[in-house]
DRENKOL-173320 format. One line per 8 residues: number of its first residue (from 1); for each residue x, y negated, z of C-alpha. Coordinates in nm, 2 decimals. Layout:
<atoms>
NUM	X/Y/Z | ...;
</atoms>
This chain:
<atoms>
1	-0.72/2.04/1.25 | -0.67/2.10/0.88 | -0.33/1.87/0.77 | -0.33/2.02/0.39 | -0.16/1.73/0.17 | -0.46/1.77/-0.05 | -0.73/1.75/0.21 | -0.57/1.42/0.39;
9	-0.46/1.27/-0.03 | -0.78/1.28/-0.19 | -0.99/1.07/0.03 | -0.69/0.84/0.06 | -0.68/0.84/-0.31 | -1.02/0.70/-0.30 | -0.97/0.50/0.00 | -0.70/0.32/-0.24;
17	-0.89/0.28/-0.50 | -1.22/0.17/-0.38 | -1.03/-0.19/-0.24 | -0.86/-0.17/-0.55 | -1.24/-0.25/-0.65 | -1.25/-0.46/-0.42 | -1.04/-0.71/-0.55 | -1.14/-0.64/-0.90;
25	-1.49/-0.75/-0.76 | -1.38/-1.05/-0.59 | -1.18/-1.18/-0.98 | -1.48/-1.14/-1.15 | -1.70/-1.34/-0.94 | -1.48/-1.62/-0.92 | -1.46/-1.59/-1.32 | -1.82/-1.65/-1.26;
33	-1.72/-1.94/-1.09 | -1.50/-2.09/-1.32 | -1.14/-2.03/-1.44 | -1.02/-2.31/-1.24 | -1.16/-2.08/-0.91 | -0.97/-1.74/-1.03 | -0.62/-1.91/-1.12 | -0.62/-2.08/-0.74;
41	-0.70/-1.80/-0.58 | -0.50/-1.56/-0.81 | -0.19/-1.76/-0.65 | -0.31/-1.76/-0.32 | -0.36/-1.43/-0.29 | -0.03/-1.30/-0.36 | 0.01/-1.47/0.01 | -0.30/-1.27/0.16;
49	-0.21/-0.92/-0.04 | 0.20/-0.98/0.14 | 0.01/-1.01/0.44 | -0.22/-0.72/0.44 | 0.02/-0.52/0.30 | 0.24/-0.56/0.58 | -0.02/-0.47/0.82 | -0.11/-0.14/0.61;
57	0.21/-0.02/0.62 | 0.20/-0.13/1.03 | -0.06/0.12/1.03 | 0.09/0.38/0.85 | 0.42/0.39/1.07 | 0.16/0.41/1.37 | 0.00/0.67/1.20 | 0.35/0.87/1.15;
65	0.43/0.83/1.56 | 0.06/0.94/1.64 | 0.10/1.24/1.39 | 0.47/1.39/1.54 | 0.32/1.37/1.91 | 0.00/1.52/1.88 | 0.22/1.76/1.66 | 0.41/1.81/1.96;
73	0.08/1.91/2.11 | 0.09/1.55/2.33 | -0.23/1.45/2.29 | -0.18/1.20/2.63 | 0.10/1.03/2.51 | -0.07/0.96/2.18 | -0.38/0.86/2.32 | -0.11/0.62/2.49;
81	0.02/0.48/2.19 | -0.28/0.40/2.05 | -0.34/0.16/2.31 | -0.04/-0.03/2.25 | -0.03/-0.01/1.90 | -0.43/-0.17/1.90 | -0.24/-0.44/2.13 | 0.02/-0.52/1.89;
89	-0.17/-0.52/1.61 | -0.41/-0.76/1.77 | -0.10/-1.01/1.87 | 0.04/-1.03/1.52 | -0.33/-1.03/1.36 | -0.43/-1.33/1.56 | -0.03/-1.52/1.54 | -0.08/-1.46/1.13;
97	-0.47/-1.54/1.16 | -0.34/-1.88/1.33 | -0.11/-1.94/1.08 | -0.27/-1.88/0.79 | -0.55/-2.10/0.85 | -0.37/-2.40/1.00 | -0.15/-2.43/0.73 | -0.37/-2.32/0.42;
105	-0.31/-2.64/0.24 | 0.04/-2.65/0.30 | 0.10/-2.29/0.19 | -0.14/-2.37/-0.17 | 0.06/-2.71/-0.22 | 0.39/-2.53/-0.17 | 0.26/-2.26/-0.45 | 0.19/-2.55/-0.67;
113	-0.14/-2.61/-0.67 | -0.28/-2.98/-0.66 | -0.61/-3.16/-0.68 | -0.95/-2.92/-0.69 | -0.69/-2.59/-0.74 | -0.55/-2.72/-0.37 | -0.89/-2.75/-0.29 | -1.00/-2.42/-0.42;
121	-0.69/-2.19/-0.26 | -0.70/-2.37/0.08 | -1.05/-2.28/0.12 | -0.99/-1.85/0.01 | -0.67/-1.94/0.21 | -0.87/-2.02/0.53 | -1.13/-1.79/0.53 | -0.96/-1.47/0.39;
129	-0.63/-1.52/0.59 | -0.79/-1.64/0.90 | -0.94/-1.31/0.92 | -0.61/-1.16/0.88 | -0.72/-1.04/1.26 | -0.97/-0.83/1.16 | -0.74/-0.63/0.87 | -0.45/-0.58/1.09;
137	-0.75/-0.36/1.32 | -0.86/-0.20/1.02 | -0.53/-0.05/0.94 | -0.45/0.03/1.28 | -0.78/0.23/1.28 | -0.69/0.36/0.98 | -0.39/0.50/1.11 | -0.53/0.69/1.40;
145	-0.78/0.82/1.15 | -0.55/0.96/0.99 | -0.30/1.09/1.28 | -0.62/1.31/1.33 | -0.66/1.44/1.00 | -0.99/1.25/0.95 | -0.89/1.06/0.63 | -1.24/1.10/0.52;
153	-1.37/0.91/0.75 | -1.11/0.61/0.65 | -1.28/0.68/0.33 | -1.60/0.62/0.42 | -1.52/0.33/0.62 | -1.39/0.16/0.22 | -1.71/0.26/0.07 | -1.90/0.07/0.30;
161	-1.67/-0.24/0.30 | -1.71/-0.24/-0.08 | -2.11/-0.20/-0.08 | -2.15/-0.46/0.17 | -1.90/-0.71/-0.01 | -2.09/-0.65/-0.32 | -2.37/-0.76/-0.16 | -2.28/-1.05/-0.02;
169	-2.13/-1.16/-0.34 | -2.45/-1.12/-0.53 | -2.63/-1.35/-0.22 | -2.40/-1.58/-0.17 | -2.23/-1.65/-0.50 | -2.47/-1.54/-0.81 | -2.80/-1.51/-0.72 | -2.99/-1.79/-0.88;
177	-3.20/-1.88/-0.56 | -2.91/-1.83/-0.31 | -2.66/-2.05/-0.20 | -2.38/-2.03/-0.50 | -2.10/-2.12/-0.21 | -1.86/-2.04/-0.54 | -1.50/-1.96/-0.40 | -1.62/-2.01/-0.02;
185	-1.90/-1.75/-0.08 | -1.64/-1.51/-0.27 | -1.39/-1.56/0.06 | -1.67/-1.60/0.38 | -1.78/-1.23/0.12 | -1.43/-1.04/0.19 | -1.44/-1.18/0.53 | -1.77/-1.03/0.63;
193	-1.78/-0.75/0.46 | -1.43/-0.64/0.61 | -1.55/-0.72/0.97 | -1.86/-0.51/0.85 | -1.58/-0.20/0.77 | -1.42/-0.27/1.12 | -1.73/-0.24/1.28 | -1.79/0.07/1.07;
201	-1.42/0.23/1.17 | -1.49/0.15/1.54 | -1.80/0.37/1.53 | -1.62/0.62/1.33 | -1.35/0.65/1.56 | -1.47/0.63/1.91 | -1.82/0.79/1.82 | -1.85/1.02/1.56;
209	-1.44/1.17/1.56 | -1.42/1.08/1.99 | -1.05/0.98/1.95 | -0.97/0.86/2.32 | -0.74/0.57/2.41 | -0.58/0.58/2.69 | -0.39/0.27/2.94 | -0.01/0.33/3.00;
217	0.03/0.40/3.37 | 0.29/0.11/3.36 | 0.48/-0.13/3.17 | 0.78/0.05/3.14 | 0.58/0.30/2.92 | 0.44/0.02/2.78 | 0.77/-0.10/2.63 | 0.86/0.22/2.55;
225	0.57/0.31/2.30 | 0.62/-0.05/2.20 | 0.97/0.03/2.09 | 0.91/0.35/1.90 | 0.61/0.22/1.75 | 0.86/-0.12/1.62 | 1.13/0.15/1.52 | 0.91/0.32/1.31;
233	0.70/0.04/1.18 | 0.97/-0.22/1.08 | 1.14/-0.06/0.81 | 0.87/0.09/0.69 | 0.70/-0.27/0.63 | 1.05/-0.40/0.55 | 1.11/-0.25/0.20 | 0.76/-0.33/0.08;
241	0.85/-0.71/0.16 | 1.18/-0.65/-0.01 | 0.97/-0.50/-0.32 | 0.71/-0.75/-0.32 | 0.99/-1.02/-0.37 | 1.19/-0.80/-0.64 | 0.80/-0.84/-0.82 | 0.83/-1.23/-0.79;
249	1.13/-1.22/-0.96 | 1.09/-1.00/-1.23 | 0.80/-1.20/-1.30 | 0.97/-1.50/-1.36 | 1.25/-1.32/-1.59 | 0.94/-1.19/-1.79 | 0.76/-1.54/-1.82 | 1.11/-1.68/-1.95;
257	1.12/-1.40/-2.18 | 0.75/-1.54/-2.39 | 0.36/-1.56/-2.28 | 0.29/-1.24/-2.50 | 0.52/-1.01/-2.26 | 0.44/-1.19/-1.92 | 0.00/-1.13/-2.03 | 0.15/-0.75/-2.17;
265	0.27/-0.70/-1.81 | -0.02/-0.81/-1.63 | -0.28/-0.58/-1.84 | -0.07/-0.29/-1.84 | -0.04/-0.31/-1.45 | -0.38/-0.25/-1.40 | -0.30/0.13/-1.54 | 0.03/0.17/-1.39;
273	-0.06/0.08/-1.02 | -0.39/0.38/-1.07 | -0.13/0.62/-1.18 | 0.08/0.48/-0.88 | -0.21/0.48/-0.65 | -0.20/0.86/-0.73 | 0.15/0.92/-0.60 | 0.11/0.66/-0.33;
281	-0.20/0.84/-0.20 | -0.01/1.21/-0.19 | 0.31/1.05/0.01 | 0.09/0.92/0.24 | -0.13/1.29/0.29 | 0.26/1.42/0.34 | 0.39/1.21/0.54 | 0.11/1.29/0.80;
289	0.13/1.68/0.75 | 0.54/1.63/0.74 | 0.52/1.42/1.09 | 0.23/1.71/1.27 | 0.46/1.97/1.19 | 0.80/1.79/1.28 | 0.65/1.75/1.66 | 0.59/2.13/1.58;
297	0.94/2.21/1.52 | 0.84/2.38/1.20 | 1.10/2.31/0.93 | 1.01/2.63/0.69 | 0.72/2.52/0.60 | 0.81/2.12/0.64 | 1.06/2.22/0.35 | 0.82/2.45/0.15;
305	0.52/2.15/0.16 | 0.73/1.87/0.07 | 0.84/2.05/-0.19 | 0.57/2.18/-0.34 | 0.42/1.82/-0.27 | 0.67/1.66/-0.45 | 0.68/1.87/-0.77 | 0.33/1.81/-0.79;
313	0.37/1.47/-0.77 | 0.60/1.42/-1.06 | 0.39/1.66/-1.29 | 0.06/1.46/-1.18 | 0.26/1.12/-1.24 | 0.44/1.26/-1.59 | 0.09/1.39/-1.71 | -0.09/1.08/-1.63;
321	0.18/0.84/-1.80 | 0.13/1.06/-2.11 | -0.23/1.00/-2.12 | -0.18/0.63/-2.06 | 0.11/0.64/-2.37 | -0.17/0.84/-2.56 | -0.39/0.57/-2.51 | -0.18/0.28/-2.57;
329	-0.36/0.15/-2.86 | -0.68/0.14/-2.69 | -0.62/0.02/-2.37 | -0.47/-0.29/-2.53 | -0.70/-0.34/-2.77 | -0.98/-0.36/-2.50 | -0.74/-0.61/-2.33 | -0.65/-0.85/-2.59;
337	-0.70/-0.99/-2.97 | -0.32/-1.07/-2.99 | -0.12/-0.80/-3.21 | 0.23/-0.96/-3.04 | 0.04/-0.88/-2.67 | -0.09/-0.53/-2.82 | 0.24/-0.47/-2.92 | 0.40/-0.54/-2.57;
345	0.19/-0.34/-2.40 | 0.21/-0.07/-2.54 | 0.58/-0.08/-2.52 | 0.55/-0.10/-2.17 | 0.33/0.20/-2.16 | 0.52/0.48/-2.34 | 0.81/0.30/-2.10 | 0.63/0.41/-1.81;
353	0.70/0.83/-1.90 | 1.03/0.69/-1.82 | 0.99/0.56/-1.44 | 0.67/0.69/-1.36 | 0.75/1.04/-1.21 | 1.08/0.90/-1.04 | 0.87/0.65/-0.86 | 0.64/0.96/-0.76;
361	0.93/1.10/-0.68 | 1.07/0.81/-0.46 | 0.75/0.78/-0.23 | 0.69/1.15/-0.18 | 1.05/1.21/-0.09 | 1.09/0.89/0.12 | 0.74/0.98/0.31 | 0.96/1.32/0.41;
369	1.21/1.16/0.57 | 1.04/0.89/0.72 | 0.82/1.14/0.84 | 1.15/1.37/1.04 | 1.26/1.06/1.17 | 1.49/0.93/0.93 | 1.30/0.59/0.88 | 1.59/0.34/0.80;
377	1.74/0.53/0.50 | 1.43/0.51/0.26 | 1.41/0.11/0.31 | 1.79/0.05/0.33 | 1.85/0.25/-0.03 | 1.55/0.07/-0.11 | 1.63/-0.25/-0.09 | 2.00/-0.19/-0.18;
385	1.92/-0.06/-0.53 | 1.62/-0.31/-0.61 | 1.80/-0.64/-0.44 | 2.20/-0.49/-0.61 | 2.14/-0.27/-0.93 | 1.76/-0.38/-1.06 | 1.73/-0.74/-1.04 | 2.08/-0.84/-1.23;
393	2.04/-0.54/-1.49 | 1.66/-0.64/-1.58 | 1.80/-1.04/-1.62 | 2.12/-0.91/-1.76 | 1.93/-0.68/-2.07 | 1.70/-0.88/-2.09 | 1.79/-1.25/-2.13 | 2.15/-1.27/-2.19;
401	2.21/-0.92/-2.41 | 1.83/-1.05/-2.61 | 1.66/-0.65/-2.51 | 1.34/-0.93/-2.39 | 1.09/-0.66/-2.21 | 1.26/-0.34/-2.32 | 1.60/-0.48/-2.09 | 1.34/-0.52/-1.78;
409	1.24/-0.15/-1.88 | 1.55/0.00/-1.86 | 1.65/-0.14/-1.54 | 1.33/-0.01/-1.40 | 1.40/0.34/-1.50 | 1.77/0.30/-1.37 | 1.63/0.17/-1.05 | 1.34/0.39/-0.98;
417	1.58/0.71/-1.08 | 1.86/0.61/-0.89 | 1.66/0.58/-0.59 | 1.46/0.89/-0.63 | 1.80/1.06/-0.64 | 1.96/0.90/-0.33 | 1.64/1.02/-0.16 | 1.67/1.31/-0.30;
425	2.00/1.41/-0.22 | 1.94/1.27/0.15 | 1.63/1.53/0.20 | 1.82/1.81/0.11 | 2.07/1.74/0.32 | 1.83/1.65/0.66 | 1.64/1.95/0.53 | 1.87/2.17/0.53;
433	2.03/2.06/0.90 | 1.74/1.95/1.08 | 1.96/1.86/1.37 | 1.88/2.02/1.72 | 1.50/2.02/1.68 | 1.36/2.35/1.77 | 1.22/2.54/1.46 | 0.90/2.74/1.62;
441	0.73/3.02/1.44 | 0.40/2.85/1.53 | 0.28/2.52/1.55 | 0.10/2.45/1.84 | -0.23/2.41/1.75 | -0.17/2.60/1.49 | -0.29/2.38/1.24 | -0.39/2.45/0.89;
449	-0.10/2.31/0.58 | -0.16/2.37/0.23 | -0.09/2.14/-0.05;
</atoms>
């Protein structure tokens, strides 16, 4: 099994980026639709993305467990957990399914919307999070894919989701002679083409790779995979959550700061979150090779990897910033006509040399520890330093000392450095006293590590 950080980051990398697409995909057709369409089911969806984030990161802790006993060289107990992990994602999946669609309208009219823009997010709300079952599979697929070292195939599984959801858009919304369903064709589209991808990952993974699952002998192993799998998983969905809300806020500081920063922010994210994508795609190829070769025992070259991983991380994330910064001036004049937006954005790029690598730094450094076990200090610091420090400096600086956008900037590059030194100074130390797990001249199987 080859577990290089590379080899498992750059299909995931693409993995991330083709349902970036996706989504992109899904705006424009309702643009097609009409304006009304997108803005209802812009606010909706920051419901539906919550969710299916949570469930990624679900899959990515499972992934983590998987990885540190077949590591171990446990391949039964593995095969175990997958078992129960496919149960437990498929009693949360249909409790959130349930939820969601039952209470669609509720959920709109509670995000404000009223009359056809009720109408318009209830229906995405129904379709899209009613099939919140068949994401929460996907990740969980996803994350034995990747336990295995087959992020490729995770990969391909994306590619196909996308072709087929392009499809179906072009059947079921635009074509001329089909049925122009408008936002019910654009959600019943991401539905299908989803289920399509399951489908797709279920051949993948019990077909083509032959990963096995395997039934507990009893329940009290049950419980017990069940409980390692929720002690990994939790935290690691819980400071996403934390995040996602820190977002909400911000964006309401930044709307009371004018219209030309709040539309700044939007079209500069589109840049920032593929130069994230980047880093996110690396800490996740590390914390899988970190994880194998913890059940290993093999801490020299756990601390020469995530090292090497991580300086390559900031330089990638540094580099790319620069080139955005570079850029500035053309990326918002594709975007936008107003010189006060123009000038916004591309404030809030050259910004981003300033937080950029730090946040590299924060995912590739927390995916270490997570990765030897220490799961609750990434999303504890987290959420400490985002909820405590970010949140009153970005409303302090920027409403009540006048800074407008450059005060939200600053906070973020105090927040995402102060965390990435926390983590920082927490790896070194774990590092360098791994405790009383056996450091082995050989991994097991020895598997192949590079960067």
């Amino acid at each position: 099994m080859n577990i290089g950080v590379l080899s498992l980051s750059w299909p995931i990398f693409i993995q991330l980026a083709f349902t970036y697409c996706m989504g992109l995909v899904d705006i424009w057709a309702l643009g097609m639709v009409s304006d009304a369409a997108a803005g209802s089911v812009g606010s909706v969806n920051t419901v539906t993305t919550f969710v299916l984030m949570m469930f990624s990161f679900m899959g990515q802790g499972g992934s983590l467990v998987y990885a540190r006993m077949l590591g171990k060289g446990d391949v039964k107990k593995a095969q175990e957990c997958y078992s129960v992990a496919l149960g437990l994602h498929v009693l949360l999946g249909v409790a959130v399914s349930a939820a969601l669609y039952l209470w669609a309208e509720d959920v709109a009219g509670l995000l404000g919307l009223r009359g056809q823009h009720l109408a318009y997010g209830t229906t995405f709300l129904q379709i899209v999070g009613g099939s919140c079952l068949i994401h929460s599979l996907v990740a969980m697929l996803g994350g034995v894919l990747a336990a295995n070292g087959r992020t490729r195939a995770a990969m391909y599984a994306a590619m196909f989701t996308n072709v087929v959801n392009i499809v179906l858009i072009g059947f079921l919304v635009l074509l001329p002679a089909g049925p122009q369903w408008g936002v019910r064709g654009v959600a019943l589209s991401t539905a299908l083409a989803t289920g399509a991808g399951l489908l797709f990952s279920v051949w993948l993974v019990l077909r083509h790779v032959r990963i096995r699952f395997r039934r507990p002998a009893d329940a009290r192993q049950v419980k017990a995979h069940a409980a390692l799998l929720a002690a990994v998983s939790l935290p690691t969905m819980l400071e996403p959550a934390f995040w996602q809300g820190a977002q909400i806020v911000t964006t309401r500081i930044i709307s009371a700061i004018g219209d030309s920063e709040l539309a700044a922010r939007m079209y500069t994210l589109s840049i920032t979150n593929m130069i994230g994508m980047v880093s996110s795609a690396l800490s996740q190829g590390l914390q899988i090779t970190v994880g194998y070769l913890a059940g290993a025992g093999d801490w020299e070259r756990i601390r020469r990897v995530s090292r090497a991983t991580r300086l390559g991380g900031v330089v990638a994330a540094f580099v790319l910033a620069i080139a955005a910064a570079l850029s500035s001036g053309v990326i918002m004049d594709a975007f936008t006509d107003s010189p006060d937006v123009a000038e916004a954005g591309r404030l809030l790029l050259w910004c981003g040399l300033l937080y950029l690598p730090g946040s590299s730094l924060i995912m590739t450094t927390a995916s270490s520890l997570r990765a030897v076990g220490q799961v609750n200090y990434p999303a504890v610091t987290g959420i400490l330093v985002l909820w405590g420090v970010f949140i009153p400096l970005a409303y302090v600086l920027s409403l009540p000392l006048g800074l407008a956008i450059l005060g939200v900037m600053i906070a973020m590059t105090v927040d995402e450095n102060l965390r990435a030194l926390l983590l920082g100074v927490r790896w070194r130390r774990v590092s360098a006293a791994p405790g009383t797990e056996p450091v082995t001249e050989k991994a097991k199987e020895a598997p192949s590590v590079g960067i």
